[in-house]
C-alpha positions as CSV (number, residue, x, y, z in Angstrom):
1,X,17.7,18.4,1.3
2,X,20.3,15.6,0.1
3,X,19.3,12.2,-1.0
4,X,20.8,11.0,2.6
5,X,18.2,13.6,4.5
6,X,15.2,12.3,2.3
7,X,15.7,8.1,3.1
8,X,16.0,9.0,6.5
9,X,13.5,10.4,6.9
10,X,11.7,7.7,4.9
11,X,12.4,5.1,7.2
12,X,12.0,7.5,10.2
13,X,8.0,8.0,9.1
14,X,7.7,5.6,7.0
15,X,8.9,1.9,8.0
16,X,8.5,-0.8,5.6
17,X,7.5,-3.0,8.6
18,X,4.4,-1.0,8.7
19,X,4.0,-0.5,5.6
20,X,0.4,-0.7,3.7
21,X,-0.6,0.3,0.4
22,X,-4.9,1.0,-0.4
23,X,-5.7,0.7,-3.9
24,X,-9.3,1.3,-5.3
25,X,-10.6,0.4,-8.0
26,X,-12.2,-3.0,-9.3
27,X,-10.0,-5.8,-7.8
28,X,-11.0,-7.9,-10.9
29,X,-8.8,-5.4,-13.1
30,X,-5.8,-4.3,-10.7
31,X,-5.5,-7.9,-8.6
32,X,-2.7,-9.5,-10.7
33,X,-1.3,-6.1,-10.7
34,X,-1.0,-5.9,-7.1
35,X,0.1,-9.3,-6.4
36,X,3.7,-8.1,-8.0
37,X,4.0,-6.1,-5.1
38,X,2.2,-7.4,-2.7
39,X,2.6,-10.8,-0.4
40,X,-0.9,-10.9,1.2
41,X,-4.2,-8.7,-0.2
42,X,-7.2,-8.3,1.6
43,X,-10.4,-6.9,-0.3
44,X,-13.1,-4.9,1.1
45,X,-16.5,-3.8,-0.8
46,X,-17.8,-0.4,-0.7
47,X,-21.0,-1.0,-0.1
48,X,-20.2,-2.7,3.3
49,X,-20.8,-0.8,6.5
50,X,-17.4,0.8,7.8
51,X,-16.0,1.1,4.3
């Protein structure tokens, strides 16, 4: 596989459009971490139903 085979078929199943990163962990510790990388962060608790 060349490098040219491998980003196309990043963007082919993986398009930054769509694009969503899950991190676990306590949001009080990895938040400012996250916020490099991310524009908007939406935090869910695990002891809510459909967690």
């Amino acid at each position: 596989m060349t490098r040219a085979d491998a980003q196309r078929v990043i963007r082919q199943y993986f398009p930054l459009d769509n694009l969503v990163f899950v991190l676990i962990g306590k949001s009080s510790e990895i938040e400012t971490l996250a916020k490099k990388y991310a524009s908007t962060i939406d935090r869910k608790s695990i002891i809510k139903p459909g967690f």
